[in-house]
Structure formats: C-alpha cells, structure tokens
C-alpha positions in Angstrom: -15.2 -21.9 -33.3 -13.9 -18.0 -32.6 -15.3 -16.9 -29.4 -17.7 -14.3 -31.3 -19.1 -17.1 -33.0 -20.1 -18.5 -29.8 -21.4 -15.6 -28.0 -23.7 -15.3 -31.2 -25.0 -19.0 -30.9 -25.4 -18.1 -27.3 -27.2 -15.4 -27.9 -28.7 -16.8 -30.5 -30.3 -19.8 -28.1 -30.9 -18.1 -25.4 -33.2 -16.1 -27.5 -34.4 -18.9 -28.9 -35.7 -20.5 -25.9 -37.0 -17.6 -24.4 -39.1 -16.9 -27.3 -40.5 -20.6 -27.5 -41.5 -20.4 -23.2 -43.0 -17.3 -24.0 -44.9 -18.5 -26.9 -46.4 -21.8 -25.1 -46.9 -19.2 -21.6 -49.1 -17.5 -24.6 -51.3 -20.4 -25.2 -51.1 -21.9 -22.0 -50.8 -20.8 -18.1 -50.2 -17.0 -18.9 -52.3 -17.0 -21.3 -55.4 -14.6 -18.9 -52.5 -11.8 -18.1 -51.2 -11.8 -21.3 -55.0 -10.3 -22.3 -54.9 -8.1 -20.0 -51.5 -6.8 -22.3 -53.3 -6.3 -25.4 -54.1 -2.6 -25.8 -57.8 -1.5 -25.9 -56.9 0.3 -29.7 -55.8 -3.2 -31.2 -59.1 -4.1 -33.5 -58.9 -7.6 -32.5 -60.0 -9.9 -29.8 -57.5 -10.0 -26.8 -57.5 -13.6 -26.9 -56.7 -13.9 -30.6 -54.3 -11.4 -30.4 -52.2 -13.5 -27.5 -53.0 -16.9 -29.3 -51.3 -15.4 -32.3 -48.8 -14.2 -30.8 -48.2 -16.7 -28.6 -47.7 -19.1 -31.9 -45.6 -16.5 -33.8 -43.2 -16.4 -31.1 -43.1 -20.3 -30.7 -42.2 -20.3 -34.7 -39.6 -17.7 -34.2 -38.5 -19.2 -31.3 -38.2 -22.8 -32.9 -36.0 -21.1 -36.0 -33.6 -19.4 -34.3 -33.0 -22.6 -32.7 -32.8 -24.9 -35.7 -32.5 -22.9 -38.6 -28.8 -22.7 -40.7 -29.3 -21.5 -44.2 -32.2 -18.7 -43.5 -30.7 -18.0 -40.2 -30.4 -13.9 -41.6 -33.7 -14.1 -42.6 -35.1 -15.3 -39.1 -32.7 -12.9 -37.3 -34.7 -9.8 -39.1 -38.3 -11.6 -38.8 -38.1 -11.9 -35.0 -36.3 -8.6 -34.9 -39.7 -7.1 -36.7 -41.7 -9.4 -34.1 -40.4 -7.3 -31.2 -40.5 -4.0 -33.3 -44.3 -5.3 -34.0 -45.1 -5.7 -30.2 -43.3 -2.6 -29.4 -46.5 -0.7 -29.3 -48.4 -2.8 -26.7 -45.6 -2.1 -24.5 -45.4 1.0 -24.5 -49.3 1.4 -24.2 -48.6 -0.9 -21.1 -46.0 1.9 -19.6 -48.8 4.5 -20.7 -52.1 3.2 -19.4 -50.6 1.9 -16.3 -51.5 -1.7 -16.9 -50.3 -3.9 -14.2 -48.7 -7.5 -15.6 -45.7 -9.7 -14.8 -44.4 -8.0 -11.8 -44.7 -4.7 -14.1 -46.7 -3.3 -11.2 -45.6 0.4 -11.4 -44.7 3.1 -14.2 -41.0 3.1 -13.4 -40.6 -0.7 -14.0 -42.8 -0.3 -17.3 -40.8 2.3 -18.2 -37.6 0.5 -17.7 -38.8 -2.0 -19.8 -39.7 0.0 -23.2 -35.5 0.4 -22.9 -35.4 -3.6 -23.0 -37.1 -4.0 -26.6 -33.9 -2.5 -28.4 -31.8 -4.8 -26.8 -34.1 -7.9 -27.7 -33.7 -6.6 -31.8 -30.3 -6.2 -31.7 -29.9 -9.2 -29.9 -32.2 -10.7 -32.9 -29.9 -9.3 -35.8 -26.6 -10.1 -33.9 -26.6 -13.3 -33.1 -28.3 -14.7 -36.5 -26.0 -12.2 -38.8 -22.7 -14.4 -40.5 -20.1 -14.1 -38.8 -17.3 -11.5 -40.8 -14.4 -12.8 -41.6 -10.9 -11.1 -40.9 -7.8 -11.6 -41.9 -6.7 -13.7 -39.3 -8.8 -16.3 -39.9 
C-alpha cells in the first residue's frame, strides 16, 4: 500500500473513531453540556438536537470505518455534517458559551479555525487514491 494510501486510512479511522466517541458522549455522559451547545435560534429542543446529532455522528462515524464502495459518498456526507454544525460553533465563539474546556473567546475562537480541517480531513482521506504513472 503507497504511503498516501495509508495516511488516508489513517486519517480516515482516526476520524472515524472520533466521530463514533463523540456520537455515544452525545447520548450518553456528555450528553447535559452538549445542550448547553445548541444555540437558542435552533427551532428544536436542545435535547433532540444533541440526540440527533449524537446518532448522526455515530452513523458517520461507523461508515468511514467500514464502508469500501460508497466510501466518496460518506467522505462528502460527514464533510456536510461538520459544515451543518459549523453554525453552533460559531454561535458558541459568539455568545460566549462555556463548554469542553472552551472557557474563553480566544479558545472558541481558535476552534471555528478547526472545522475546515475536520472537512478536508473528511474529503481526503475517503477520496480514491489517484493513480500515477509509477504505479
């Protein structure tokens, strides 16, 4: 397997599993904080909002590990996910909500530049491989 291959599986499981923890900390222990996220201009319940998300990010999370033949397809979904969730992040940063060590508007801030990184890393690492000419 070409080293770029397995930076993308790398990258591809790493954000895999992080998604999945995520998702289950949605429904489960982090569940309270994660309400505490959901901005006041989202027209549904807090707790419905995390639940949902919490089980959209344990679907994503499960593809990207075990998917093959849609792999693309997943790749673009979760990078839509964290275009989707974009928003409550930056009303985080912007109504100075405290959460997950996010105790102050530099370290909010900082992490608005974080999202980018997560697509990319979503569209990179599930994209097929080119092929060159020394293959």
């Amino acid at each position: 397997m070409p080293k770029k291959n397995i930076a993308r599986t790398i990258g591809r499981v790493f954000l895999g599993a992080s998604l999945v923890f995520a998702g289950i900390s949605h429904l489960t222990f982090a569940r309270q904080e994660f309400q505490a996220q959901v901005p006041d201009w989202v027209p549904v319940d807090p707790d419905l909002t995390v639940l949902a998300s919490g089980v959209v990010e344990v679907g994503l999370g499960s593809a990207l590990l075990v998917a093959r033949r849609r792999r693309g397809l997943v790749g673009v979904l979760t990078a839509l996910f964290f275009v989707a969730v974009f928003p409550g992040n930056l009303a985080q940063w912007m109504e100075h909500r405290d959460a997950f060590g996010l105790d102050t508007d530099m370290k909010r801030f900082v992490r608005l530049f974080f999202q980018p990184v997560l697509i990319a890393l979503a569209i990179w690492s599930t994209r097929k491989p080119r092929r060159s000419s020394q293959d």
